[in-house]
LOMI-198271 format. One record per residue (C-alpha): residue in one letter; x, y, z; residue number from 1. Coordinates in pm, whole numbers. Each point is the difference from the previous one (the first is absolute). Layout:
<site><aa>a</aa><x>X</x><y>Y</y><z>Z</z><i>NUM</i></site>
...
//
This chain:
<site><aa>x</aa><x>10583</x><y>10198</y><z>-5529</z><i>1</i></site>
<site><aa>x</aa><x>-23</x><y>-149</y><z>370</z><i>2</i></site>
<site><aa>x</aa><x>-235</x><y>-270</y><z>-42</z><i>3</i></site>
<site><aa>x</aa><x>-159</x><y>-245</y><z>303</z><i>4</i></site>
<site><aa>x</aa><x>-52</x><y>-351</y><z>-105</z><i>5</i></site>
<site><aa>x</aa><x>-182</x><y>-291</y><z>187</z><i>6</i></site>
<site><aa>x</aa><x>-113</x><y>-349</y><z>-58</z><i>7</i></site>
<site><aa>x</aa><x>-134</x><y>-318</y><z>192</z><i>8</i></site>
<site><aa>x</aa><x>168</x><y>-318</y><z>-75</z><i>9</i></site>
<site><aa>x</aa><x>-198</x><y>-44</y><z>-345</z><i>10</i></site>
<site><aa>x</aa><x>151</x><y>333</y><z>-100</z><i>11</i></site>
<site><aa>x</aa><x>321</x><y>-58</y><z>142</z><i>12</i></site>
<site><aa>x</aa><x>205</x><y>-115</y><z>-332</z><i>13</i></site>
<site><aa>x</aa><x>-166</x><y>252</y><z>-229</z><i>14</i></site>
<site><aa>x</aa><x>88</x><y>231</y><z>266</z><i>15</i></site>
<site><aa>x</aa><x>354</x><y>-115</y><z>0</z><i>16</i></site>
<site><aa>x</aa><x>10</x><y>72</y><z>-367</z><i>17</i></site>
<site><aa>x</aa><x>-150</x><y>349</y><z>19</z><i>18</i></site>
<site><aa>x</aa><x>219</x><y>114</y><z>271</z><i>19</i></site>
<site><aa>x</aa><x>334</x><y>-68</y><z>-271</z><i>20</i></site>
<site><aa>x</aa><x>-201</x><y>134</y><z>-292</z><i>21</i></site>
<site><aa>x</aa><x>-79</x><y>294</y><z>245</z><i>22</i></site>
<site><aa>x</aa><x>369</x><y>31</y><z>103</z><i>23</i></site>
<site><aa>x</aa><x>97</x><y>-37</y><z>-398</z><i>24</i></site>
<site><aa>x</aa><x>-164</x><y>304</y><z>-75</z><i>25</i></site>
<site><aa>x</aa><x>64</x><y>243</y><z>229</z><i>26</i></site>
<site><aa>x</aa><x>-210</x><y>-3</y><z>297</z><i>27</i></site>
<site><aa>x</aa><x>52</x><y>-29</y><z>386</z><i>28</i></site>
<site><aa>x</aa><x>-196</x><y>-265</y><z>148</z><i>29</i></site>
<site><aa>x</aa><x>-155</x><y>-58</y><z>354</z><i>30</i></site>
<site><aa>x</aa><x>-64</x><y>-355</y><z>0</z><i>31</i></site>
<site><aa>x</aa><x>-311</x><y>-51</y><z>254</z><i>32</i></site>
<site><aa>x</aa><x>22</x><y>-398</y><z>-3</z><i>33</i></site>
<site><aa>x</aa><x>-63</x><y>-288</y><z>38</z><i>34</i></site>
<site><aa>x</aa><x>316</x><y>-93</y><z>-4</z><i>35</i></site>
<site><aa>x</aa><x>-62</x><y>-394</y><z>-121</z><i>36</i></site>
<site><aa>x</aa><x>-218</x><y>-239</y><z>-149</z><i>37</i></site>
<site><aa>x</aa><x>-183</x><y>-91</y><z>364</z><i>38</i></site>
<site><aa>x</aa><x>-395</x><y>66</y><z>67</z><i>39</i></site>
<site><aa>x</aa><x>-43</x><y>339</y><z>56</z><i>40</i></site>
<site><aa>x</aa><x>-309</x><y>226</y><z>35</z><i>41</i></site>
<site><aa>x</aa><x>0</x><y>315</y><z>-276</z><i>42</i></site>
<site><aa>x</aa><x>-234</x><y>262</y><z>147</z><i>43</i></site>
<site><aa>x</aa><x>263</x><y>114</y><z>267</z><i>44</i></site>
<site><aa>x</aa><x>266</x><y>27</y><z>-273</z><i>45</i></site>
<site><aa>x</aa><x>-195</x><y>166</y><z>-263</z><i>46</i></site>
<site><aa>x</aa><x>-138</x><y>225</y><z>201</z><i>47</i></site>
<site><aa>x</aa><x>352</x><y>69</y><z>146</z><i>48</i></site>
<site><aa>x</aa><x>94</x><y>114</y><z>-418</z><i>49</i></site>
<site><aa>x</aa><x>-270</x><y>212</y><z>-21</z><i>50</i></site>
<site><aa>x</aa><x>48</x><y>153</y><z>308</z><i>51</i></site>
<site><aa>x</aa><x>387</x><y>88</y><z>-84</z><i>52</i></site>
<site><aa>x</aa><x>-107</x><y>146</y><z>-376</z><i>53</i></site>
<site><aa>x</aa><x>-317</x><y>216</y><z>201</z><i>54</i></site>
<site><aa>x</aa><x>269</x><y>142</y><z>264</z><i>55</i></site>
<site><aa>x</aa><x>226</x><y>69</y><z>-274</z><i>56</i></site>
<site><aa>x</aa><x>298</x><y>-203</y><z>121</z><i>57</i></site>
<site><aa>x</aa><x>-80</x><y>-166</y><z>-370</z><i>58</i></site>
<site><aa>x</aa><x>-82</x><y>132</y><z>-286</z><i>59</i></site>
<site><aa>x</aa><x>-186</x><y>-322</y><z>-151</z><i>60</i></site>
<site><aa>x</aa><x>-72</x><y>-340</y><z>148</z><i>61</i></site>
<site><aa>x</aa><x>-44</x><y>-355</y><z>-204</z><i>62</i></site>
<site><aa>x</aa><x>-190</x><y>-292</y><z>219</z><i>63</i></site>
<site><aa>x</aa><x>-11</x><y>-339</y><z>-68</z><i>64</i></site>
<site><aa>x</aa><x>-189</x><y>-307</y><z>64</z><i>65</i></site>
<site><aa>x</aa><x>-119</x><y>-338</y><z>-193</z><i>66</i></site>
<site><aa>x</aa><x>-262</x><y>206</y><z>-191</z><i>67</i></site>
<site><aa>x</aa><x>74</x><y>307</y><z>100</z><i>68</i></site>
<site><aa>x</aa><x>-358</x><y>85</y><z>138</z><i>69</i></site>
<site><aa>x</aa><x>40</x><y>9</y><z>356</z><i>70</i></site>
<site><aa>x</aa><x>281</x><y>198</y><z>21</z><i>71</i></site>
<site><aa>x</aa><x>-126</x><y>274</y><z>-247</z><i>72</i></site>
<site><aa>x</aa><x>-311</x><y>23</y><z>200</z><i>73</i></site>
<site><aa>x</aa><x>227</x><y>-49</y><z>325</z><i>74</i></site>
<site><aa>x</aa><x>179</x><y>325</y><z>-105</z><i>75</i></site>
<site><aa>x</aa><x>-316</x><y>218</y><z>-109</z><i>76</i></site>
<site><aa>x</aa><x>-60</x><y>0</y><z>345</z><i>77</i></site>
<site><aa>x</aa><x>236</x><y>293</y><z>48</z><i>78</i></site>
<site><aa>x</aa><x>-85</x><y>317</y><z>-19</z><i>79</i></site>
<site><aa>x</aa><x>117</x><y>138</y><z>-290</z><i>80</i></site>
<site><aa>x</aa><x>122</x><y>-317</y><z>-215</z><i>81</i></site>
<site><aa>x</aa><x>-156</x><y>-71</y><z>-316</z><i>82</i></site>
<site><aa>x</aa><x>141</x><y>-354</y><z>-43</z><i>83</i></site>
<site><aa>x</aa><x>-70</x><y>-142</y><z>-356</z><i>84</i></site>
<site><aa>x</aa><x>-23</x><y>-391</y><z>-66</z><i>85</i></site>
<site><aa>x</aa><x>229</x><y>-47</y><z>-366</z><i>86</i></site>
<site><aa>x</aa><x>34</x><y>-335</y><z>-58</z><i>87</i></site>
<site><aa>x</aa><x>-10</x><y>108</y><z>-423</z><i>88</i></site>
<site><aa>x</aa><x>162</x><y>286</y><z>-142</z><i>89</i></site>
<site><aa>x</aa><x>-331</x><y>214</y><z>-128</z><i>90</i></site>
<site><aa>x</aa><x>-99</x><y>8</y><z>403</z><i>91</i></site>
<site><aa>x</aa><x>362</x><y>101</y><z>60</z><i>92</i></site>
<site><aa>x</aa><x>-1</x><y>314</y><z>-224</z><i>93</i></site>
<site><aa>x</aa><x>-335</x><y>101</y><z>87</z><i>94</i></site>
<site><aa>x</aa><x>-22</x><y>0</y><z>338</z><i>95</i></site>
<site><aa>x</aa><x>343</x><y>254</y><z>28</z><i>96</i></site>
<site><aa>x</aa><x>-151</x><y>223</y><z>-283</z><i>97</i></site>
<site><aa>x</aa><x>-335</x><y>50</y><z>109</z><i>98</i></site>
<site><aa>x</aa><x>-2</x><y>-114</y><z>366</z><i>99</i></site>
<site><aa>x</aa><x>309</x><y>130</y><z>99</z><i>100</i></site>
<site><aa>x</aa><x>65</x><y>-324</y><z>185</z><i>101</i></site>
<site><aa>x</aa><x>296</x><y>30</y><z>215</z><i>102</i></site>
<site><aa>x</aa><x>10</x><y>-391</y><z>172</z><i>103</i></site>
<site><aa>x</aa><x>-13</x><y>-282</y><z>-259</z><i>104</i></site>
<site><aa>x</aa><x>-99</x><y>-394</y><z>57</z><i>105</i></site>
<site><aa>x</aa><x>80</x><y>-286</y><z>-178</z><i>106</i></site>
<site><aa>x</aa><x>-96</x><y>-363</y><z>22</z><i>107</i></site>
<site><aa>x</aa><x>360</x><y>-257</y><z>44</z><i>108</i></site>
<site><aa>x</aa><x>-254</x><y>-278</y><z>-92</z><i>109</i></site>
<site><aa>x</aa><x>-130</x><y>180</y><z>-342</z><i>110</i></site>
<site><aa>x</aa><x>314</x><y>203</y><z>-131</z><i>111</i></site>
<site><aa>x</aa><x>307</x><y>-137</y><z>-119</z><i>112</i></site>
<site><aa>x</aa><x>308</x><y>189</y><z>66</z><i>113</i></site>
<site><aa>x</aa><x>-2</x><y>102</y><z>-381</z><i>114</i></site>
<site><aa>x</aa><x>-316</x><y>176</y><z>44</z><i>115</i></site>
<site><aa>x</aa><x>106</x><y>128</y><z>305</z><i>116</i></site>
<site><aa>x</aa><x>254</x><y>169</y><z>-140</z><i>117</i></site>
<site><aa>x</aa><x>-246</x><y>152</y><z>-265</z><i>118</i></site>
<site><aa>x</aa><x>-275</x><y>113</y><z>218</z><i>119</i></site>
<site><aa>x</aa><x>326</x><y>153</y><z>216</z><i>120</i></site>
<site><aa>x</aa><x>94</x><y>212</y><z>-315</z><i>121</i></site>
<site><aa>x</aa><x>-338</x><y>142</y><z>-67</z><i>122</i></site>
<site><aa>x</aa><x>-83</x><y>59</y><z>351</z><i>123</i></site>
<site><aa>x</aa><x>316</x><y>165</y><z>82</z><i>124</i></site>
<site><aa>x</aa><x>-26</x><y>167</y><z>-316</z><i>125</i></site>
<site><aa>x</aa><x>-297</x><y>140</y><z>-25</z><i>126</i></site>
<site><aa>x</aa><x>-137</x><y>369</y><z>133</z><i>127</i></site>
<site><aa>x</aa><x>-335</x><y>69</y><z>128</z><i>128</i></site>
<site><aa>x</aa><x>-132</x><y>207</y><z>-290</z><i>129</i></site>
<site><aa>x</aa><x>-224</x><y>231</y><z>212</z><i>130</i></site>
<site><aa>x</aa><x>-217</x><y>206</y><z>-176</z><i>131</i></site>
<site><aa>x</aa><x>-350</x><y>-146</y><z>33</z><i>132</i></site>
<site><aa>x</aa><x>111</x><y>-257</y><z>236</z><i>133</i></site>
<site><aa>x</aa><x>120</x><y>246</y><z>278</z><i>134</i></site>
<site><aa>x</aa><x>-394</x><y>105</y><z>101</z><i>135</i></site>
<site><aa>x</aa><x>-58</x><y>-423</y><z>36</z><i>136</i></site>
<site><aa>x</aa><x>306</x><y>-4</y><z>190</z><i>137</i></site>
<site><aa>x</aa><x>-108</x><y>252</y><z>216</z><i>138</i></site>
<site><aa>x</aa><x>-317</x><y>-160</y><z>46</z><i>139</i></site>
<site><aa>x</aa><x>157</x><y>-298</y><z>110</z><i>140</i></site>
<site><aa>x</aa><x>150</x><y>169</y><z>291</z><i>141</i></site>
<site><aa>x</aa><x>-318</x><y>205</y><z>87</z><i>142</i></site>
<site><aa>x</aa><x>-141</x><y>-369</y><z>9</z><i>143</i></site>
<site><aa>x</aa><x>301</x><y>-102</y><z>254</z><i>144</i></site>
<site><aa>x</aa><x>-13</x><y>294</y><z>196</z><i>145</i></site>
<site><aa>x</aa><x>-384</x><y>-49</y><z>54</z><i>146</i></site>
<site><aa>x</aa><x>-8</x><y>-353</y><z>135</z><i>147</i></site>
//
């Protein structure tokens, strides 16, 4: 899986760790920056994920931040992203089986790089289960597509 990752300098170390754990298993990574620990501003970069996932040019995107907050809402600003704060592994599984969520957020200040690595296998590992969740899906983008 191509996958877009991004981070300010809070997320920079747990993004440093998810790019190997990405690598480890398999997928081809487009890393967005920051490059380093130094002040930077999210928005630009998360919305620079969700941008390559909604083009296409990845197939999922993971943004990160000290809580994780920001940059989710950072990257729901694209058209077409459903970006899912999982900073616990129930929120993890849940939002890729019944909200389809194709960018996921994480807090560097509030997951350990153990957890990481858990909410990484669910979320990765996961399918959208569809059924009854594909009309709210839908509505979603009839929400998007009417702003």
């Amino acid at each position: 899986m191509r996958v877009a990752i991004g981070s300010d300098h809070a997320g920079f170390e747990l993004k440093e760790h998810i790019i190997r754990w990405l690598k480890d298993n398999g997928h081809d990574v487009d890393d967005r920056g920051t490059h380093s620990t130094e002040p930077v501003d999210y928005p630009p970069i998360c919305a620079d994920v969700g941008r390559q996932v909604a083009r296409g040019d990845a197939d999922r995107g993971i943004v990160l931040g000290g809580s994780g907050q920001g940059e989710q809402i950072s990257a729901n600003k694209i058209h077409g992203i459903r970006a899912a704060l999982c900073n616990d592994l129930y929120s993890a599984k849940y939002s890729r089986l019944h909200n389809d969520a194709n960018v996921l957020s994480m807090g560097g200040r509030v997951v350990g790089l153990g957890l990481a690595d858990e909410i990484l296998d669910v979320w990765f590992g996961t399918q959208f289960q569809g059924g009854r969740h594909v009309p709210r899906i839908q509505q979603i983008k009839e929400i998007e597509e009417n702003q």
